[in-house]
N, C-alpha and C positions, 0 to 999 in steps of 0.2 A: 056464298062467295065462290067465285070459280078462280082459278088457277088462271094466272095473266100468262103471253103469252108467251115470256122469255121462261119463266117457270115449268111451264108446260110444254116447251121443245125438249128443255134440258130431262124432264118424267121421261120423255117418251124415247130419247138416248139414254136412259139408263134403265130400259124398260120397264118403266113402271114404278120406280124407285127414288125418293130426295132423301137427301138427307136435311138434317134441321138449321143444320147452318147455311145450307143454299137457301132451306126456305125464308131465314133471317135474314139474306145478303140480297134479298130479292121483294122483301117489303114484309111482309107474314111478320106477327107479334107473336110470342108463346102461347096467348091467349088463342090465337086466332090457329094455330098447331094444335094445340090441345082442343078445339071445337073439332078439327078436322076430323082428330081420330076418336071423339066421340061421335059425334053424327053423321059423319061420311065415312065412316068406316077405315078410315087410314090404320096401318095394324104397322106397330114398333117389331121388327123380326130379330131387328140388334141394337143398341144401345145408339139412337138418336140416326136411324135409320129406318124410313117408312115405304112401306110397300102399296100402291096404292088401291081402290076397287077394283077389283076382276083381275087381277097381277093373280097367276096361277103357284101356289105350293111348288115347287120343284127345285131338284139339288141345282140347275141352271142358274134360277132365278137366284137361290141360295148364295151363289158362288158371285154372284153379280153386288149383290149386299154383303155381301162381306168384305167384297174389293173396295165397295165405299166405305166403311167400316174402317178397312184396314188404313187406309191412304196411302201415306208413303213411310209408315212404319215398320213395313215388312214386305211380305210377297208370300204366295201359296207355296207350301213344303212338299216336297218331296214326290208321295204316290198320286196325291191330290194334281197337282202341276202334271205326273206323266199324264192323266186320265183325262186333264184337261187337253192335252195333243194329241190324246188317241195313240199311244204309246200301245205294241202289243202287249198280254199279259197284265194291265193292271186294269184291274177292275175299281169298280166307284166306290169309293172310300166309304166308312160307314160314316164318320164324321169329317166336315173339312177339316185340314191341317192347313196352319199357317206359322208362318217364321217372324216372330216379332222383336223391335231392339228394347223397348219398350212399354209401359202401360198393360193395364191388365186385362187381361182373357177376356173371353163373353160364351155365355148359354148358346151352347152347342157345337162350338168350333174347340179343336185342338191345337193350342201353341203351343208352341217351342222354342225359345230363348237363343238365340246368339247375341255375342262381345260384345260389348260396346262399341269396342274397339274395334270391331270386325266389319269388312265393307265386301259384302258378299255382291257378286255380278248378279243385275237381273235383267229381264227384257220384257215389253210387255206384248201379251200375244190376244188379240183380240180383245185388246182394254184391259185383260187381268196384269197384273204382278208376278211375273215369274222367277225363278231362278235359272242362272245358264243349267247348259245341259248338263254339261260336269258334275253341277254341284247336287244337281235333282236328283241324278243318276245315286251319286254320295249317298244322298239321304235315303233313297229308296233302300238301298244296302243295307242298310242302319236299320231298318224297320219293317221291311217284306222277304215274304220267301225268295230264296238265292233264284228259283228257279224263274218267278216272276222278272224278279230283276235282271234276268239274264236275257229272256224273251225282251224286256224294255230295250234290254243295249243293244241287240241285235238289231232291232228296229231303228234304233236311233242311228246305228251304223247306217243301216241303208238307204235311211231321209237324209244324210249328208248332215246329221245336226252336230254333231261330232265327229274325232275322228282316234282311234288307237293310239297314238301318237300323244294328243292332244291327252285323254282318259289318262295314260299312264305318269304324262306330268304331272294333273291334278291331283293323282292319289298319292304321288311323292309327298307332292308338297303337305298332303294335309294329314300323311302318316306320320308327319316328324312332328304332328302337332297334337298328336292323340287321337285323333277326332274318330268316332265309329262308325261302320262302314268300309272301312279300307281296306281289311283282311279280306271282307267277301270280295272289294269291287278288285283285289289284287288275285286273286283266283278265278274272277268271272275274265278277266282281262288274258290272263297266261293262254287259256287255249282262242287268243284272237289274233290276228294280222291285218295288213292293209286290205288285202282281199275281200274282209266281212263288209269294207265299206264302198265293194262295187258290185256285191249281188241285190237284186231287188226283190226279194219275197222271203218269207218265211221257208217257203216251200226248196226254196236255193241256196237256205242259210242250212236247211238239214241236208241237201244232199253236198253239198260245201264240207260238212264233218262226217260224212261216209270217205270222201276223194282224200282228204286228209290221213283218215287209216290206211292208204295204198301208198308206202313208204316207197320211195324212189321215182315220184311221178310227180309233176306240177300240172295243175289242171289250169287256166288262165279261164279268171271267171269273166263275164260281159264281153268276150273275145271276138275285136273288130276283122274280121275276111272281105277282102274285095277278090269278086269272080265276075270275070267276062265286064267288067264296070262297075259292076251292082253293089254295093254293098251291105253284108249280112254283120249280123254281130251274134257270135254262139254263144248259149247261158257258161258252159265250161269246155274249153279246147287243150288237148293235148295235141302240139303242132307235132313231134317227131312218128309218132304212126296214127296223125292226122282222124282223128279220134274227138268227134262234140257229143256232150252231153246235153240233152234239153227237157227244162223240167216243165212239161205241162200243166198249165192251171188253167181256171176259167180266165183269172184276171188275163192271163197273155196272152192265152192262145185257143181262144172262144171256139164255140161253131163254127163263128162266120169267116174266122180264118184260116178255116183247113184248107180250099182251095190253092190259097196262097202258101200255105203248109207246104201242099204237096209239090208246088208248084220249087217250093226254095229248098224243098230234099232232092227233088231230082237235080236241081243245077248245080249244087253242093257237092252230089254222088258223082256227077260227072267230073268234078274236078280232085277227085280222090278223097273225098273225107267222108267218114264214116259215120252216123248219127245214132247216137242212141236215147230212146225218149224214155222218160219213166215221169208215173204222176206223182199224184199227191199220197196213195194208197203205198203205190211200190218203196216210195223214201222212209213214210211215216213207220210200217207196220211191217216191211220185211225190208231193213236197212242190210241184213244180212246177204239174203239174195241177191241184190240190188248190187252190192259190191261186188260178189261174185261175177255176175254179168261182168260188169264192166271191167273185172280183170281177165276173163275169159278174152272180151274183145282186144284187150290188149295185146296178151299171149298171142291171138291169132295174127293179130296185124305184124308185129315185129317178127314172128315166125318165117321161112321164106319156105315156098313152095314146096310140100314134099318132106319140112324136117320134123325132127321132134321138140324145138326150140319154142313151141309154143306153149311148153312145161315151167317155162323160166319165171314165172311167178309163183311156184311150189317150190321152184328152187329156191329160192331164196334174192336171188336179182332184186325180185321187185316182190316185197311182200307185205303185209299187212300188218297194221299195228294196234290194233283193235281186237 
């Protein structure tokens, strides 16, 4: 018996995958379910969820049958859901985790129970069940290294999925409620601002807490410059002695646009601003240095011709807090 045709669009959108009340609502007898997965090989992976021939083993396909599995019971928890977005720092769960109001577990997934009463925000992201970012964030808290979850928020600052503002509502509201996670997401939160949520890399989000230890200085990160027409936007600008910082990586600023590179340092230099570029080496592995420089150039710039005023960050003016 082959798969009629409404049956076998919906397999082939759920790659590979029915469940046994579609195959009921679509004509199939139990009888004629149970031939399937003896003699055509249909394999149950979750409780009345069949994966069909040649459907390959994988945490993907995994995550796809579970979602049917799940329904509208719940949604993916926590680390599970970042890894599903590709959140930096979380790595792929060893088992799935999911959040159910509901009905019992099954072989090989990890639930976790919420209220009855409780109506958690989801959204679904490529067909999965998710949880907002708030709450995902929450959970990861609760159950991953601080340092993972820190790398996640960062990330999620910089995809626009969230925002400072928004984070520290949430963890109000759900520290007056008990709920765990909120000590750490109330500590990962303290050393953040609106600014995490206009730099775009990793690579900007560590030189972002080098500029932060140079007390008395704002760096203005994504900082839009129009020169001669043009307009530039520098990764971090200090407008009063006209001073950008740019952090090189492949992702931005490849090979193929060093031409242009040099082309928008020279118009920049012409109109008095100073560039200082550091990579991914100089942030990562001598954050130390790296600070240095860039108070040296500031000393030098505010200095005027001739004094000794380019000392003023040993002074004390302008000093470090780190």
């Amino acid at each position: 018996m082959h798969l009629n045709g409404a049956l076998g669009g919906l397999a082939r959108k759920q790659a590979g995958h029915l469940m046994r009340g579609q195959c009921r609502k679509y004509g199939m007898s139990d009888d004629q379910i149970r031939y399937r997965r003896r003699e055509a090989a249909w394999r149950q992976v979750l409780p009345g969820v069949y994966r069909l021939p040649g459907v390959p083993n994988s945490f993907e396909n995994d995550l796809i049958a579970t979602n049917l599995w799940l329904g509208d019971r719940g949604y993916f928890f926590g680390g599970t859901a970042a890894f599903v977005l590709g959140l930096d720092g979380i790595a792929k769960p060893r088992a799935i985790e999911v959040a159910i109001r509901r009905g019992s577990g099954a072989p090989g997934i990890e639930a976790h129970r919420f209220a009855a009463d409780s109506h958690p925000r989801t959204r679904r992201v490529m067909g999965l069940r998710l949880p907002s970012t708030e709450l995902m964030l929450l959970e990861c808290a609760a159950t991953l290294p601080v340092k993972s979850v820190g790398r996640a928020m960062d990330d999620a600052l910089r995809r626009r999925m969230t925002s400072v503002a928004r984070l520290r509502a949430f963890v109000a509201d759900n520290a007056a409620r008990g709920r765990g996670g909120t000590r750490a997401m109330r500590q990962l939160i303290a050393g953040r601002d609106p600014d995490d949520e206009r730099v775009r890399s990793l690579l900007e989000t560590r030189m972002l807490r080098i500029l932060r230890r140079i007390e008395g200085l704002q760096f203005l990160p994504d900082h839009p410059i129009r020169v001669a027409g043009r307009r530039y936007v520098i990764d971090f600008f200090l407008p009063a002695p006209s001073i950008g910082i740019e952090c090189h990586s492949r992702r931005w600023h490849g090979v193929e646009s060093s031409h242009g590179d040099i082309r928008r340092h020279r118009t920049l230099a012409g109109a008095g601003i100073e560039l200082l570029y550091f990579d991914w080496d100089d942030v990562t592995f001598t954050p130390d240095e790296t600070e240095q420089e860039i108070r040296a150039a500031v000393a030098r710039r505010l200095a005027p011709p001739g004094s000794l005023a380019r000392t003023a960050l040993r002074s004390g003016s302008v000093r470090s807090t780190g």
